[in-house]
mmCIF file of the C-alpha atoms, coordinates in Angstrom:
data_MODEL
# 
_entry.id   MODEL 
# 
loop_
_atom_site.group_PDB 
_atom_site.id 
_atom_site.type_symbol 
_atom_site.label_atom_id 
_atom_site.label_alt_id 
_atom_site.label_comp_id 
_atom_site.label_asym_id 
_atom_site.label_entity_id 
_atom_site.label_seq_id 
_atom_site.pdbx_PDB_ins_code 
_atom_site.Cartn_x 
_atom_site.Cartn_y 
_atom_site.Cartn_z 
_atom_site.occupancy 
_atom_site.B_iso_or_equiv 
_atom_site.pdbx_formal_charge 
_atom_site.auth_seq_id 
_atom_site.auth_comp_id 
_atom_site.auth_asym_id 
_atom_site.auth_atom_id 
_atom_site.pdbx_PDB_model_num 
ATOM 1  C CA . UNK A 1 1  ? 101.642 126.045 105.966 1.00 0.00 ? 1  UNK A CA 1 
ATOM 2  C CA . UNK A 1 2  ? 102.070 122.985 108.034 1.00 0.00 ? 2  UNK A CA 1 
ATOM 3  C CA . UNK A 1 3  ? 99.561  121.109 105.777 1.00 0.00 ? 3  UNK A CA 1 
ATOM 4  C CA . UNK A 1 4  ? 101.112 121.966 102.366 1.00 0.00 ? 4  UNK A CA 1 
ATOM 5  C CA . UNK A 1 5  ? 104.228 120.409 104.397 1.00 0.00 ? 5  UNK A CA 1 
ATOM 6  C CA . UNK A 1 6  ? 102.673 117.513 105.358 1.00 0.00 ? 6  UNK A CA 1 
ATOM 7  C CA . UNK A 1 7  ? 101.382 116.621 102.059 1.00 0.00 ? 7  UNK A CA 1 
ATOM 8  C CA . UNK A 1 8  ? 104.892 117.148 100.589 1.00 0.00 ? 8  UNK A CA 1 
ATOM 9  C CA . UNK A 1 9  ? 106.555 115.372 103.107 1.00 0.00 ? 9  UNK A CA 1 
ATOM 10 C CA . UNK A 1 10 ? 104.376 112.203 102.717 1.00 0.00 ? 10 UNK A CA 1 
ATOM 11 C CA . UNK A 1 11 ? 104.977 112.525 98.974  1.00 0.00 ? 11 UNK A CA 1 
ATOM 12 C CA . UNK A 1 12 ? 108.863 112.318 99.636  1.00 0.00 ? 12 UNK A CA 1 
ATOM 13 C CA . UNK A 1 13 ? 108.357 109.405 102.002 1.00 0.00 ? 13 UNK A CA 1 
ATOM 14 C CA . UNK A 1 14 ? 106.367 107.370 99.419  1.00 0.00 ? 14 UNK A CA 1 
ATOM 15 C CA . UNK A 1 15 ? 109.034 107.831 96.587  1.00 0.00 ? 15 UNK A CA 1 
ATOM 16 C CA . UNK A 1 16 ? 111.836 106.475 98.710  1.00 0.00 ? 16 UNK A CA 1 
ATOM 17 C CA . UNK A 1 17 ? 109.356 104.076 99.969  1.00 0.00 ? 17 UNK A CA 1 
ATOM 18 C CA . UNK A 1 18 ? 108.833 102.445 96.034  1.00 0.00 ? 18 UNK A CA 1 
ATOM 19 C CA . UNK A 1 19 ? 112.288 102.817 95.695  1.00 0.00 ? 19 UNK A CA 1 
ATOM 20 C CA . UNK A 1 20 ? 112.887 100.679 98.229  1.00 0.00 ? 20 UNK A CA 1 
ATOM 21 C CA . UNK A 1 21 ? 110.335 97.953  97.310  1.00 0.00 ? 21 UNK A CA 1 
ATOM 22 C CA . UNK A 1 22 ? 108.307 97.849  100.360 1.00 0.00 ? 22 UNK A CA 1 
ATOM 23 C CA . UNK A 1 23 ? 105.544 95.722  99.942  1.00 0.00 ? 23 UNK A CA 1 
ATOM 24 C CA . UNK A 1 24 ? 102.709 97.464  98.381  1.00 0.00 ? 24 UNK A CA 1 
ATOM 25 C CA . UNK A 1 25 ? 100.141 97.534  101.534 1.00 0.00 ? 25 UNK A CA 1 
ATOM 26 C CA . UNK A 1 26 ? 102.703 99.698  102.869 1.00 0.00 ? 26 UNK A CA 1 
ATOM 27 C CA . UNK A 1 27 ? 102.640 101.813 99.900  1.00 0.00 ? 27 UNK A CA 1 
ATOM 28 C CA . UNK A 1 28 ? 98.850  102.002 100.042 1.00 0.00 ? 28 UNK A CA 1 
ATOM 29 C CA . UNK A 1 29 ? 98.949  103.070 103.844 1.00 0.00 ? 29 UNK A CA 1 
ATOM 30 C CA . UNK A 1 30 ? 100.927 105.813 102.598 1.00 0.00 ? 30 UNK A CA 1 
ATOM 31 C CA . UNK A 1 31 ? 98.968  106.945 100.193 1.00 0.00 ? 31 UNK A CA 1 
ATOM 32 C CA . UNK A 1 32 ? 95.654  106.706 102.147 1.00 0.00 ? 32 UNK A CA 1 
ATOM 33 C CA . UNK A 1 33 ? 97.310  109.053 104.308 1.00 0.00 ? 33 UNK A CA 1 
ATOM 34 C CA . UNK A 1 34 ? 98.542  111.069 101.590 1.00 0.00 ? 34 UNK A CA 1 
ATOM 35 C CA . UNK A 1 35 ? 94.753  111.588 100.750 1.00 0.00 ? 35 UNK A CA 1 
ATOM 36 C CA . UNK A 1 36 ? 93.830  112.383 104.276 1.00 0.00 ? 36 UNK A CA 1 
ATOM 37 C CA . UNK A 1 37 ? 96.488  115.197 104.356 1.00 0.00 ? 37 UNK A CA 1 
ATOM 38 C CA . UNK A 1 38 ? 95.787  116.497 100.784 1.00 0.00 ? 38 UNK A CA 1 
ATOM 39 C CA . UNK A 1 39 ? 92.399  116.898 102.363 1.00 0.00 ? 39 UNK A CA 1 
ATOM 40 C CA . UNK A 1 40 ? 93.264  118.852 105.431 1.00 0.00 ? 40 UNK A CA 1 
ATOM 41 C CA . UNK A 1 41 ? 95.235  120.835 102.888 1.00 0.00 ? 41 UNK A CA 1 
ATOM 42 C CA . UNK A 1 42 ? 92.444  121.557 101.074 1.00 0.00 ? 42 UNK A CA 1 
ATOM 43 C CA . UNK A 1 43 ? 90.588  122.667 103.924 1.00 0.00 ? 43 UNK A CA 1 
ATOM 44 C CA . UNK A 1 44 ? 92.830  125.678 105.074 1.00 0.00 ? 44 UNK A CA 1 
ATOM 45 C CA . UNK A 1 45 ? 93.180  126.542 101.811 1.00 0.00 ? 45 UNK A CA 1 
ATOM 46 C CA . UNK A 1 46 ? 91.838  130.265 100.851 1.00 0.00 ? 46 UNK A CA 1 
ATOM 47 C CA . UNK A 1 47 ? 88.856  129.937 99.149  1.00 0.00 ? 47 UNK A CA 1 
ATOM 48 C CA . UNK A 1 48 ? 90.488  131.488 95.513  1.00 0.00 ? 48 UNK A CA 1 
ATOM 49 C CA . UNK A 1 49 ? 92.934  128.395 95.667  1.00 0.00 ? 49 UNK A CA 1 
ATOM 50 C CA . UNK A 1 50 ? 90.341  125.251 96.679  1.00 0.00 ? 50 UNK A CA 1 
ATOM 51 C CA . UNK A 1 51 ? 89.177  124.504 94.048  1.00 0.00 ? 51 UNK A CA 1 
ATOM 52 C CA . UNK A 1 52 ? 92.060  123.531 92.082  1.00 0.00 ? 52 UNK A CA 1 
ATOM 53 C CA . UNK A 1 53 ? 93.550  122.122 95.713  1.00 0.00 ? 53 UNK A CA 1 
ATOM 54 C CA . UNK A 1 54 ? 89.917  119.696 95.652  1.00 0.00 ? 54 UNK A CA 1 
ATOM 55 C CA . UNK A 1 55 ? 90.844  118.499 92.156  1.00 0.00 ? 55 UNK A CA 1 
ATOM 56 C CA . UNK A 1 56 ? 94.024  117.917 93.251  1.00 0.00 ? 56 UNK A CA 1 
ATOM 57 C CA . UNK A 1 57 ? 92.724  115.851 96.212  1.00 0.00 ? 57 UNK A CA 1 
ATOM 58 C CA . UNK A 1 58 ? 89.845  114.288 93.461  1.00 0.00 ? 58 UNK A CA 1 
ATOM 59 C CA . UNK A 1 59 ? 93.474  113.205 91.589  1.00 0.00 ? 59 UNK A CA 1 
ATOM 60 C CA . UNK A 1 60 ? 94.757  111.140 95.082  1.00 0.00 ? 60 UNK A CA 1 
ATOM 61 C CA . UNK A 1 61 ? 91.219  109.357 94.951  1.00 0.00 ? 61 UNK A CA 1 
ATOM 62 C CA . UNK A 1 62 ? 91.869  107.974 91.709  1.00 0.00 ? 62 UNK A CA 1 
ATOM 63 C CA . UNK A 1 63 ? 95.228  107.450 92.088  1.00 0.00 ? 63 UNK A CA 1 
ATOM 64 C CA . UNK A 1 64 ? 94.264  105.263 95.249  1.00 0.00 ? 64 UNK A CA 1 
ATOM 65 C CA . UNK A 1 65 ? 91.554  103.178 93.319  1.00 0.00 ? 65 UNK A CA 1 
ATOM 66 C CA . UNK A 1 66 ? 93.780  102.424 90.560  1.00 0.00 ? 66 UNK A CA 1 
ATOM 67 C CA . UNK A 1 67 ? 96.558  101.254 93.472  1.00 0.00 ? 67 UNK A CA 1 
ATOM 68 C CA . UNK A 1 68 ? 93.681  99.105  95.278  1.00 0.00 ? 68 UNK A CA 1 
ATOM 69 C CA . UNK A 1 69 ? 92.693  97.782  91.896  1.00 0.00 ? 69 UNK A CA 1 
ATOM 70 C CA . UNK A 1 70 ? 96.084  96.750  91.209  1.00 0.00 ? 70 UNK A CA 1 
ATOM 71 C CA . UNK A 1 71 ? 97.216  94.890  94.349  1.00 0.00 ? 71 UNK A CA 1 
# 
C-alpha cells in the first residue's frame, strides 16, 4: 500500500529530522503532511480497518495542536 508507505516514510523522515534539530517550523511542515497522508491512508483503507486508522489520524490532530501550541 503506497499510502501505509507514505505515512511510514514521513514518520522516519521526522525522527531524523528532531534528531537533527531542525528548527521546529520544519518539524511542523512535516507533520502537517504527516496528517495529510495518515488521511489518504485512511481513505483506502477497507472499511473493517478505518475506524481504528481515523483514530489514528484523530491522534496526528492532537499531536499537531499540542506542536502549534508549543512553538
Amino acid at each position: 500500500m503506497d499510502e501505509a508507505r507514505s505515512v511510514l516514510d514521513r514518520l522516519d523522515r521526522i525522527a531524523t529530522l528532531d534528531a537533527a534539530d531542525v528548527p521546529a517550523a520544519v518539524l511542523l511542515d512535516e507533520v502537517r503532511e504527516l496528517v495529510r497522508e495518515a488521511e489518504a491512508w485512511v481513505a483506502v483503507e477497507p472499511r473493517s480497518l478505518r475506524r481504528e486508522a481515523a483514530r489514528a489520524v484523530e491522534r496526528c490532530h492532537v499531536a499537531l495542536e499540542e506542536v502549534l501550541q508549543a512553538i
